[in-house]
Residue frames as a rotation matrix with the C-alpha (Angstrom) as fourth column:
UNK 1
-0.823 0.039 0.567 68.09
0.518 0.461 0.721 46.07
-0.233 0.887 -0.399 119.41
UNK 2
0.085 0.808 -0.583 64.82
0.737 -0.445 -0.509 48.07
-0.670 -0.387 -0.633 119.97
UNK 3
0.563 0.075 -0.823 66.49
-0.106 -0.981 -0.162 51.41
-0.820 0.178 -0.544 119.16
UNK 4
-0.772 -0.597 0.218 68.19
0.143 0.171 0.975 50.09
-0.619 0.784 -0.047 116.39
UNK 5
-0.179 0.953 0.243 64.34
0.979 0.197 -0.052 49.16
-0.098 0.228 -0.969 114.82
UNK 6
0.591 0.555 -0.585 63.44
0.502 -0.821 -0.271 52.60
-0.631 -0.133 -0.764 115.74
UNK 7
-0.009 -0.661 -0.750 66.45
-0.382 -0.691 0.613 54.52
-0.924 0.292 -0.246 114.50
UNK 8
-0.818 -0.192 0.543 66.59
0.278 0.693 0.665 52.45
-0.504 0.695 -0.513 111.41
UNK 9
0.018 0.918 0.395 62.57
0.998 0.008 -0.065 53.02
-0.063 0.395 -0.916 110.66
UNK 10
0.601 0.258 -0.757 63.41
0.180 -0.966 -0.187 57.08
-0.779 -0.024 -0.626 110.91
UNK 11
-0.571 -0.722 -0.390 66.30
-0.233 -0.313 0.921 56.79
-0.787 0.617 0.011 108.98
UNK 12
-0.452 0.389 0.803 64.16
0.797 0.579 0.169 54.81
-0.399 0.716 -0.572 106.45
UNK 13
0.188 0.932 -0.311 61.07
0.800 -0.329 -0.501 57.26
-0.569 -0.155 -0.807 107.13
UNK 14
0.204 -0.543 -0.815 63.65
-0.045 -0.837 0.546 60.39
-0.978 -0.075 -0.195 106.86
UNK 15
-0.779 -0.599 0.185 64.96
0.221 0.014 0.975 59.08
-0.587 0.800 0.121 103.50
UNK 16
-0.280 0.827 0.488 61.73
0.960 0.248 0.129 58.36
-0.014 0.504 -0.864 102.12
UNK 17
0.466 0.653 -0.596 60.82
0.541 -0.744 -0.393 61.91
-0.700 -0.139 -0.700 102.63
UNK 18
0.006 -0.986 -0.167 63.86
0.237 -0.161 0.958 63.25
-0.971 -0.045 0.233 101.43
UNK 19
-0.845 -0.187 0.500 63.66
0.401 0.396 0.826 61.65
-0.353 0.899 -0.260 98.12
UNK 20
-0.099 0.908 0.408 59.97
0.982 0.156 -0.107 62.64
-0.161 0.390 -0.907 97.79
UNK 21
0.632 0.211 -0.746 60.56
0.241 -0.968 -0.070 66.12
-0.737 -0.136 -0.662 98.33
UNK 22
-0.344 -0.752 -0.562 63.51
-0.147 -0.549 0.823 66.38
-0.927 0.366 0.078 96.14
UNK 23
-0.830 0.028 0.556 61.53
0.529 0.355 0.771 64.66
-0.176 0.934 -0.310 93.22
UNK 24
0.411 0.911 -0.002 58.57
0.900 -0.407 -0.155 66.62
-0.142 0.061 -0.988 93.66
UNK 25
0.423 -0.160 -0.892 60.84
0.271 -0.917 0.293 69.64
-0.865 -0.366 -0.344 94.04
UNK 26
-0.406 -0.861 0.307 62.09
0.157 0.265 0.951 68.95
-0.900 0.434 0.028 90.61
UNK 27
-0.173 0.860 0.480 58.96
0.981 0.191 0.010 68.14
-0.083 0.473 -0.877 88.95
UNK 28
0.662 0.699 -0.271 57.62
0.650 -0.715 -0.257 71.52
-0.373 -0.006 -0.928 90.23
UNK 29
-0.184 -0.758 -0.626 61.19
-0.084 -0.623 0.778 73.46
-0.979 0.196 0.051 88.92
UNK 30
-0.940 -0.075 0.333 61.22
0.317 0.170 0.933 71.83
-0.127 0.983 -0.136 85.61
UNK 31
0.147 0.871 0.468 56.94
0.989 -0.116 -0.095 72.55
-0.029 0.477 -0.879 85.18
UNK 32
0.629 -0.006 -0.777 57.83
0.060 -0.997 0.056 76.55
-0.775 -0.082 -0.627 86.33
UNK 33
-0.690 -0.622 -0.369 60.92
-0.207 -0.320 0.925 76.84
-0.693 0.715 0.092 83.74
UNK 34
-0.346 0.516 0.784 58.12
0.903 0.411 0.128 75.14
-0.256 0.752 -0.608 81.10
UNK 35
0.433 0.881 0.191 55.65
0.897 -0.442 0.009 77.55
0.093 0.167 -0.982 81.66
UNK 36
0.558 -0.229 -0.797 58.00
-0.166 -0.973 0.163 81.02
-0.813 0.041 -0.581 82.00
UNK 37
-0.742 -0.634 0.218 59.73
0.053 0.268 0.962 79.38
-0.668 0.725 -0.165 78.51
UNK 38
-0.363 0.572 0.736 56.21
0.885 -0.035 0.464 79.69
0.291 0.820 -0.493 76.83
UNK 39
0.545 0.826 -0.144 55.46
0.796 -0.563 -0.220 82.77
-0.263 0.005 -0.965 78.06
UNK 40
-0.505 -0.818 -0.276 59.07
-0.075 -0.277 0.958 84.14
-0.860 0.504 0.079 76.75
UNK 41
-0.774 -0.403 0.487 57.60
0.366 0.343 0.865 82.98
-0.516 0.848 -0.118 73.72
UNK 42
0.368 0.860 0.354 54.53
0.896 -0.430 0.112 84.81
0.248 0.276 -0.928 73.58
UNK 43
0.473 -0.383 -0.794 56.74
-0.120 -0.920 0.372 88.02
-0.873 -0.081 -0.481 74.15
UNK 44
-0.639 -0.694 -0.333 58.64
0.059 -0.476 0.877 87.32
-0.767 0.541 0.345 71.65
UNK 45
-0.382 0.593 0.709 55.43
0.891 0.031 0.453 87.00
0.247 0.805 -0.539 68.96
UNK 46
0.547 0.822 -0.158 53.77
0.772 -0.569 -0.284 89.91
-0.323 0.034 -0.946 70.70
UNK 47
0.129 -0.655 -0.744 57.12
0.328 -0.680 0.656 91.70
-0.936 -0.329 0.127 70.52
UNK 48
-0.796 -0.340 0.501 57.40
0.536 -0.012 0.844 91.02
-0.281 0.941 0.192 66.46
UNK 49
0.147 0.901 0.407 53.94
0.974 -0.204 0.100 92.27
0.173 0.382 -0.908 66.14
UNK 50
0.670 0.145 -0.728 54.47
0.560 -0.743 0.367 95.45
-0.487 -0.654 -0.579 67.89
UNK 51
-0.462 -0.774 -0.434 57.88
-0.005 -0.487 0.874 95.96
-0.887 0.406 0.221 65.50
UNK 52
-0.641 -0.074 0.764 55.76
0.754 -0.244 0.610 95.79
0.141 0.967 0.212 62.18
UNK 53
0.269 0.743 -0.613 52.89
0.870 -0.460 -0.177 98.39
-0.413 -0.486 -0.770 63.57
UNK 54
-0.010 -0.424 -0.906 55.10
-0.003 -0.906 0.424 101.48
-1.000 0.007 0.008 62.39
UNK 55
-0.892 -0.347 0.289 55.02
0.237 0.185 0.954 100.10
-0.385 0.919 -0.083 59.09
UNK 56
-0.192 0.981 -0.020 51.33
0.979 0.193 0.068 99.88
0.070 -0.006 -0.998 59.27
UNK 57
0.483 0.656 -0.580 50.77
0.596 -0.731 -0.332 103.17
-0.642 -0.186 -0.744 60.50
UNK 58
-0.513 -0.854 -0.084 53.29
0.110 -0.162 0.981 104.16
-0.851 0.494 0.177 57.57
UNK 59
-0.849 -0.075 0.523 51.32
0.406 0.541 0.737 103.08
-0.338 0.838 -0.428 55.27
UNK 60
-0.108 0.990 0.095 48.04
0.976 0.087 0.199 104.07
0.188 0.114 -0.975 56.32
UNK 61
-0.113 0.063 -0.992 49.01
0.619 -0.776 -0.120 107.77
-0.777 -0.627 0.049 57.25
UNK 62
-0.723 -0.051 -0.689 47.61
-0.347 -0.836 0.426 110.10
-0.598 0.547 0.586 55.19
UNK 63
-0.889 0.172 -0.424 45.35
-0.177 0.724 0.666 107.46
0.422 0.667 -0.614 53.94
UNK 64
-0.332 0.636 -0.697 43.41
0.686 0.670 0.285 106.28
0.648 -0.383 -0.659 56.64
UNK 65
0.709 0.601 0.368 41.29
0.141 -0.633 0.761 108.66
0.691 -0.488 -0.533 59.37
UNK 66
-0.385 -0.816 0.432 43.90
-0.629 -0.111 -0.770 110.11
0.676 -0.568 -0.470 62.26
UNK 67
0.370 0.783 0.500 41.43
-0.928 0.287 0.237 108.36
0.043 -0.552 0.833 64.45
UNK 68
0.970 -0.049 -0.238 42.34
0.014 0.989 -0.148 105.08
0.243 0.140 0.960 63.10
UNK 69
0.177 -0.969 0.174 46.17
0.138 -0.150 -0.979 105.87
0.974 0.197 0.107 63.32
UNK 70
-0.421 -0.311 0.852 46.53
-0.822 -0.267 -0.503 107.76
0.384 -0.912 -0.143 67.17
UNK 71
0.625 0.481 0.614 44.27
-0.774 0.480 0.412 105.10
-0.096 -0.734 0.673 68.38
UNK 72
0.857 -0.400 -0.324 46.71
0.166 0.810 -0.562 102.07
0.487 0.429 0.761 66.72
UNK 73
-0.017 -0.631 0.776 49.62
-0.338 -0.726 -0.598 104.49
0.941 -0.273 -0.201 68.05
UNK 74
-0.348 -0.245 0.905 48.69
-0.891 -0.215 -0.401 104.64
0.293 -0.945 -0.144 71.46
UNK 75
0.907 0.153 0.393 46.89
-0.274 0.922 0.273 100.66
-0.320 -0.355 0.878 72.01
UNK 76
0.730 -0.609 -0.309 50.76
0.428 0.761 -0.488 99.75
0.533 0.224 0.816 70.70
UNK 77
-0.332 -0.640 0.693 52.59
-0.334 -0.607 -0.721 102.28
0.882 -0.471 -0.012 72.72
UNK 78
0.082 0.373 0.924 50.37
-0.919 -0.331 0.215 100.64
0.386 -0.867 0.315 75.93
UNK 79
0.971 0.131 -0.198 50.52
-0.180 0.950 -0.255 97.13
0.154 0.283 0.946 74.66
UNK 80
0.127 -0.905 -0.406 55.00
0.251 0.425 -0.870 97.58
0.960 0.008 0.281 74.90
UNK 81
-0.290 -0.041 0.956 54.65
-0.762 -0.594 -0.257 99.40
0.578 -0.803 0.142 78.27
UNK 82
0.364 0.657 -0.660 53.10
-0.230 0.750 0.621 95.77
0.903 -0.074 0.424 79.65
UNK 83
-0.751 -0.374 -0.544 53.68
0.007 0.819 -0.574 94.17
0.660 -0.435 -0.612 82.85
UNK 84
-0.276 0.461 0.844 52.10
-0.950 0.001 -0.311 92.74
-0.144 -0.888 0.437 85.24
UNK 85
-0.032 0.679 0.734 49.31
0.059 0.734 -0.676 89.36
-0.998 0.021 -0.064 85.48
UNK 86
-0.859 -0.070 0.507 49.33
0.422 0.465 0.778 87.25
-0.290 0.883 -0.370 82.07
UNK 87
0.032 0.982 -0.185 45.54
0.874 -0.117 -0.471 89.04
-0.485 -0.146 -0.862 82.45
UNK 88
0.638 0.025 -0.770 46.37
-0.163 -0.972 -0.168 92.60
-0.753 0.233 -0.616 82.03
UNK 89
-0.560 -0.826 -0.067 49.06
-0.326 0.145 0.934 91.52
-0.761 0.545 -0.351 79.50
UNK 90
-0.625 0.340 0.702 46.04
0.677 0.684 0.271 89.94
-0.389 0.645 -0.658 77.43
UNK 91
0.349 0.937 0.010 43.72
0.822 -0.301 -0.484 92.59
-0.451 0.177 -0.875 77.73
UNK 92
-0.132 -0.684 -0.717 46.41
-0.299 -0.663 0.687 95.09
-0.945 0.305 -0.117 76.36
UNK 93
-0.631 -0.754 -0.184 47.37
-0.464 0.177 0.868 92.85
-0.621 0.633 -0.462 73.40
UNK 94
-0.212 0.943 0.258 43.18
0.937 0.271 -0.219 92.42
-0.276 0.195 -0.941 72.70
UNK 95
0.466 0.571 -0.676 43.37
0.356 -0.820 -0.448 96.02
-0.810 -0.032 -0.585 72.73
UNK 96
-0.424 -0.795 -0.433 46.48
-0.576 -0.132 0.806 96.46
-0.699 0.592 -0.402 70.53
UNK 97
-0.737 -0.331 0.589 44.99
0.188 0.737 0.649 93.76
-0.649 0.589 -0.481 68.56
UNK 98
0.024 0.946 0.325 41.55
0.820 0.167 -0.547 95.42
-0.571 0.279 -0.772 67.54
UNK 99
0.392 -0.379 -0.838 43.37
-0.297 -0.915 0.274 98.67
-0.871 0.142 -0.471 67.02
UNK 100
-0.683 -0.725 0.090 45.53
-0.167 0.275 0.947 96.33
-0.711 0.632 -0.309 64.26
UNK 101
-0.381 0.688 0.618 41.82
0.697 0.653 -0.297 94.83
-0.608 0.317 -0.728 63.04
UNK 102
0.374 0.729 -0.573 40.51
0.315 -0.681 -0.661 98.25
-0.872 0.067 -0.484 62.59
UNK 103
0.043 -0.406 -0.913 43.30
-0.655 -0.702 0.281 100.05
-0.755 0.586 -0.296 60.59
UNK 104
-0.876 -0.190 0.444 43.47
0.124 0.800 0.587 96.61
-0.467 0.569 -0.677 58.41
UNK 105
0.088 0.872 0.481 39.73
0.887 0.151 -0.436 97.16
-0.453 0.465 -0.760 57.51
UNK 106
0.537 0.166 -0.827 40.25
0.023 -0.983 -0.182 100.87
-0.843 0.079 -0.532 57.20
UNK 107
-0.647 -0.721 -0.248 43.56
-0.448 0.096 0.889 99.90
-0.617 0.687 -0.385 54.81
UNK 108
-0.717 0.128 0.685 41.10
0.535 0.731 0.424 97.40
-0.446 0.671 -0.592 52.72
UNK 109
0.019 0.725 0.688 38.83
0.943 0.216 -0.253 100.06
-0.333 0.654 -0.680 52.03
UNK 110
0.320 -0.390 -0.863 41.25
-0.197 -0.919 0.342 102.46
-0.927 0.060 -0.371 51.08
UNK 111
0.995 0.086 -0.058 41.56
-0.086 0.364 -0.927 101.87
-0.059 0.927 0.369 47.05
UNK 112
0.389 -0.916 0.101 45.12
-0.588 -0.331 -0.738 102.87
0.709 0.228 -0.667 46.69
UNK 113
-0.126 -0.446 0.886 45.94
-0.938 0.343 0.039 101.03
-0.322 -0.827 -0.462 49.98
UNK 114
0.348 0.502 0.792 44.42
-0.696 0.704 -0.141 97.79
-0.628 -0.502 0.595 49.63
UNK 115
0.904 -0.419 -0.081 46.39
0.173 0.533 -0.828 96.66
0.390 0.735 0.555 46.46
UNK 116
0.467 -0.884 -0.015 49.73
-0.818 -0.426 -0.388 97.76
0.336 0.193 -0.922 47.55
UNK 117
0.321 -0.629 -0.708 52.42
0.101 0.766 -0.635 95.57
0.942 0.132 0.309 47.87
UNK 118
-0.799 -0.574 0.179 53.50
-0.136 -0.118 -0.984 96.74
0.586 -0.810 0.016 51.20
UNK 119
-0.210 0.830 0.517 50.08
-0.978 -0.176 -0.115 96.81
-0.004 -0.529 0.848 53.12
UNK 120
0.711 0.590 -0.384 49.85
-0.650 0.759 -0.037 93.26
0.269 0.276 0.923 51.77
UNK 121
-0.105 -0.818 -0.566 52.98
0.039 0.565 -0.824 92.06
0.994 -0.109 -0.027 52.80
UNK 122
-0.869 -0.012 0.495 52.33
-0.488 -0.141 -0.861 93.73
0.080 -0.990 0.116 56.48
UNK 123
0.544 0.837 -0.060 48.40
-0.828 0.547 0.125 92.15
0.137 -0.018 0.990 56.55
UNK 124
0.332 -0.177 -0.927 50.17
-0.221 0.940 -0.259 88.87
0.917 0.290 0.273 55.39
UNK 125
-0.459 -0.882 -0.110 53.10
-0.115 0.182 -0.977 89.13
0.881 -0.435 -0.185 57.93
UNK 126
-0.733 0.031 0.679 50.98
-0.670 -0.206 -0.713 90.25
0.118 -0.978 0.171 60.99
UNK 127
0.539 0.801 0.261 48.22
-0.842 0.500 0.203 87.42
0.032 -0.329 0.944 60.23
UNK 128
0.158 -0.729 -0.666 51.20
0.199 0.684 -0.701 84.93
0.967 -0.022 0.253 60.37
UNK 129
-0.688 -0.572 0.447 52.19
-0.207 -0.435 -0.876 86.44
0.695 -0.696 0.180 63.67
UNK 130
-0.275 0.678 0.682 48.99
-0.937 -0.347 -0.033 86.50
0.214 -0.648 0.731 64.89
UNK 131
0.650 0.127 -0.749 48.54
-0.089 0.992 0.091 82.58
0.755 0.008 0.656 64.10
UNK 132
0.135 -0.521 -0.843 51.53
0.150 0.852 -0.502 81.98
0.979 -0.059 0.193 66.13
UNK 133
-0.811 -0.042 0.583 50.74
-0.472 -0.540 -0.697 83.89
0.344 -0.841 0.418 69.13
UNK 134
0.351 0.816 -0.460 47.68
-0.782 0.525 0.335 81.90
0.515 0.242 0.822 69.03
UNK 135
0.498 -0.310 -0.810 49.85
-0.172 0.880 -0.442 78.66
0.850 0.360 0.385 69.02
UNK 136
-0.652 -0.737 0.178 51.89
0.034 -0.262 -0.964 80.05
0.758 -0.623 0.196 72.05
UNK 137
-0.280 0.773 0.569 49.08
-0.732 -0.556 0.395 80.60
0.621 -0.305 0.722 73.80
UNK 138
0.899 0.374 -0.229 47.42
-0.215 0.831 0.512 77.16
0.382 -0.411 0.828 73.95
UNK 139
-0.038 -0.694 -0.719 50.98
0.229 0.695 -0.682 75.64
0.973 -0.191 0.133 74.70
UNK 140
-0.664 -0.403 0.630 51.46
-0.304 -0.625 -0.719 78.37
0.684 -0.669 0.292 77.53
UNK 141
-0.466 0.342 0.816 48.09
-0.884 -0.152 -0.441 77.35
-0.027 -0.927 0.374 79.15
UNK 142
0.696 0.643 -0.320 48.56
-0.457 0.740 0.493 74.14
0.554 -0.197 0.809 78.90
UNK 143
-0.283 -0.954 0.104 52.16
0.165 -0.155 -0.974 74.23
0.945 -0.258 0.201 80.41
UNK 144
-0.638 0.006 0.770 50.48
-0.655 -0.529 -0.539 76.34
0.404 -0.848 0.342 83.06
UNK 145
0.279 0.940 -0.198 47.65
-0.734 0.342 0.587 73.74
0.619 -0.019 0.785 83.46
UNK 146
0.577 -0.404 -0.710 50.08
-0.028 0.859 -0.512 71.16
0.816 0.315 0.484 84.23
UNK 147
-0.544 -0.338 0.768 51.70
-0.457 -0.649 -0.609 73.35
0.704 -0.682 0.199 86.67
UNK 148
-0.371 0.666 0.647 49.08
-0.677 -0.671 0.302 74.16
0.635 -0.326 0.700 88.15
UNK 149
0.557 0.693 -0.458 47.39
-0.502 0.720 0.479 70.95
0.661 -0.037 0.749 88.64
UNK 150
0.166 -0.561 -0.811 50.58
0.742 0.613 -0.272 69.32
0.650 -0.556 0.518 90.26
UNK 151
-0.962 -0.069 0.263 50.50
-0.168 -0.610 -0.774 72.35
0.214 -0.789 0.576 93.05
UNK 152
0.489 0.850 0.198 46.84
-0.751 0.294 0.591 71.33
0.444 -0.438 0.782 93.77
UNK 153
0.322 0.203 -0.925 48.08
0.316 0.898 0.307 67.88
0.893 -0.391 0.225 94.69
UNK 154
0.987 -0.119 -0.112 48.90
0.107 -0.048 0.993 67.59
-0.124 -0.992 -0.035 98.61
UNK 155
0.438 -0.871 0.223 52.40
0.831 0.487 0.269 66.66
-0.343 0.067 0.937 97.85
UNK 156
-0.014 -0.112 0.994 52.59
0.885 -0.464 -0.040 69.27
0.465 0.879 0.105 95.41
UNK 157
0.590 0.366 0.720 51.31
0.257 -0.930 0.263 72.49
0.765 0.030 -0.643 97.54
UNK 158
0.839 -0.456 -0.297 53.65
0.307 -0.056 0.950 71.54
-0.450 -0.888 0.093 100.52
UNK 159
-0.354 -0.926 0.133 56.87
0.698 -0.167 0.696 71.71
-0.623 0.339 0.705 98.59
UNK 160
-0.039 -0.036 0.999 55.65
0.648 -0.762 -0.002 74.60
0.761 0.647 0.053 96.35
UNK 161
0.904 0.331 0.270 55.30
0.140 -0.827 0.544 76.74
0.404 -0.454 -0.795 99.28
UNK 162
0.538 -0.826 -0.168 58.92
0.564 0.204 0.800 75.52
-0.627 -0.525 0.576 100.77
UNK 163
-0.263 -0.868 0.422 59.84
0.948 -0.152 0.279 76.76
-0.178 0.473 0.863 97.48
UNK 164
-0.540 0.192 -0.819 57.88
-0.072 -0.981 -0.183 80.21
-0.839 -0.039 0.543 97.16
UNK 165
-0.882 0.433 0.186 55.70
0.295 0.198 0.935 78.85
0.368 0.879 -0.302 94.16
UNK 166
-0.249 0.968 0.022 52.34
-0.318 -0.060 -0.946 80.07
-0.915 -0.243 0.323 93.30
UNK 167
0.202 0.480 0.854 50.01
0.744 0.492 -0.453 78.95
-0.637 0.726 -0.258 91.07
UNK 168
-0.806 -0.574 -0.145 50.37
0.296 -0.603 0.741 80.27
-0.513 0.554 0.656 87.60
UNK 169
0.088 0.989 -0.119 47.54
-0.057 -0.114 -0.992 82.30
-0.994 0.094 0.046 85.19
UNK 170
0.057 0.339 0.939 46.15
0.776 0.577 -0.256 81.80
-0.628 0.743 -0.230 82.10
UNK 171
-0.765 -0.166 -0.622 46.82
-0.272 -0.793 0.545 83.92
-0.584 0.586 0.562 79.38
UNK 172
-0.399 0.841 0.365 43.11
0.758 0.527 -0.385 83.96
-0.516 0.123 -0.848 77.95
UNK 173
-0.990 -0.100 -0.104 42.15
-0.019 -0.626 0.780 86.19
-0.143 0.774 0.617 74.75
UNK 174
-0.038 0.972 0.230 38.59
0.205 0.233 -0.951 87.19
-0.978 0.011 -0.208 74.62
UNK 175
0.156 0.370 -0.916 39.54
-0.750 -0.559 -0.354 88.13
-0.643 0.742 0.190 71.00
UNK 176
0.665 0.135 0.735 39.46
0.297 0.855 -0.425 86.32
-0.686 0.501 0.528 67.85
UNK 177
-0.460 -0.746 0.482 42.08
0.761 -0.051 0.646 85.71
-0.457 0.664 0.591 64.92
UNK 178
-0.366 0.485 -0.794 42.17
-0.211 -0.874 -0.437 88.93
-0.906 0.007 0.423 62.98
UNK 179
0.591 0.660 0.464 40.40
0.101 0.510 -0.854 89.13
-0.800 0.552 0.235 59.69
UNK 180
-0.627 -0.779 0.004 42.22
-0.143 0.120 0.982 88.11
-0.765 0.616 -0.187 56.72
UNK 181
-0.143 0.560 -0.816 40.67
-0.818 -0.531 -0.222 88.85
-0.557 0.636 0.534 53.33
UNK 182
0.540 0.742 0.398 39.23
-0.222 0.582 -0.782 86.59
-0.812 0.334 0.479 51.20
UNK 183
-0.733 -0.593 -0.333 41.55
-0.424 0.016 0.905 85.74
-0.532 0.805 -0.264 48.08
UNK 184
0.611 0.765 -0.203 38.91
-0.600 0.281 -0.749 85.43
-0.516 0.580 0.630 45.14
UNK 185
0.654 -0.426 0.625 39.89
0.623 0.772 -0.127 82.67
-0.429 0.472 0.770 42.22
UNK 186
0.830 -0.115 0.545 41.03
0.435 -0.477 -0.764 85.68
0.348 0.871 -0.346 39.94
UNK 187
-0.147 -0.985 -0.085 43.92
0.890 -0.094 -0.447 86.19
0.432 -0.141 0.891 42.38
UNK 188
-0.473 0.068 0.878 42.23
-0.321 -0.942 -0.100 89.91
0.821 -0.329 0.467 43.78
UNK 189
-0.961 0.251 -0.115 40.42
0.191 0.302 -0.934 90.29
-0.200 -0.919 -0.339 47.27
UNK 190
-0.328 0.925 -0.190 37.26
0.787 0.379 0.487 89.32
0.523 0.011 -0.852 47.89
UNK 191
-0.713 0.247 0.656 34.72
-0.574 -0.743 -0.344 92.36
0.403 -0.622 0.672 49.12
């Protein structure tokens, strides 16, 4: 009757593990698919941004200094080349993103530019874009927070290593939203 007691309490012991590992192993699957689903989705905003650029530098060629143009050129030609750490992927798409800031100022104080209908439609389009890349952003690192936080616990870091998990990084913009003109009352832009 002894080993019964015993065998019984392992089988228990055994299950109990079992169960903890497979729910934890779940937890930590579903939190990784979260967090490589929002960062899909910040490709796909950085990806739209990168497809109106040509329009931009359309517009602004002949218009705008070559300066402003090759540099816009090549910070979006380095910005689709990405990969790596969510890091170097930011500091690209900070670079790609002042390059966009510049030629936008350069375009607003180009007379002929700054009224057109196209330049204003791309401005519009790419400060939309830029809003929702934003929006992706926070989700993404708070997705990853969440992660993250359940691979700190004990429970958590044993079964993420069983499974080859590592912590995930922050995708962390040292830039700000670009600038969008002023709309005066009279319906023109504000200098």
């Amino acid at each position: 009757m002894h080993v019964g007691v015993i065998l019984g309490a392992v089988a228990l012991i055994t299950l109990t593990l079992a169960s903890w590992a497979g729910v934890t192993s779940r937890s930590l699957r579903n939190l990784h698919e979260r967090v490589e689903g929002s960062w899909r989705q910040i490709e796909v905003e950085s990806h739209r941004r990168r497809q109106l650029i040509p329009m931009l530098i359309d517009a602004l060629t002949g218009r705008a200094p070559d300066e402003v143009v090759s540099n816009l050129v090549e910070a979006r030609g380095r910005a689709q080349q990405a990969q790596g750490s969510a890091a170097d992927q930011a500091r690209l798409e900070d670079a790609l993103n002042a390059a966009v800031g510049r030629a936008l100022a350069t375009g607003e104080c180009t007379p002929g530019l700054k009224a057109s209908g196209p330049f204003c439609d791309i401005r519009a389009e790419l400060a939309a874009i830029d809003d929702r890349i934003s929006g992706e952003r926070r989700a993404y690192n708070a997705d990853v927070d969440t992660y993250n936080a359940v691979l700190e616990t004990p429970s958590g870091a044993v079964v993420a290593r069983l499974m080859g998990l590592r912590p995930a990084e922050r995708f962390e913009s040292t830039r700000t939203a670009m600038p969008v003109p002023a709309v005066a009352a009279a319906g023109g832009v504000a200098e």
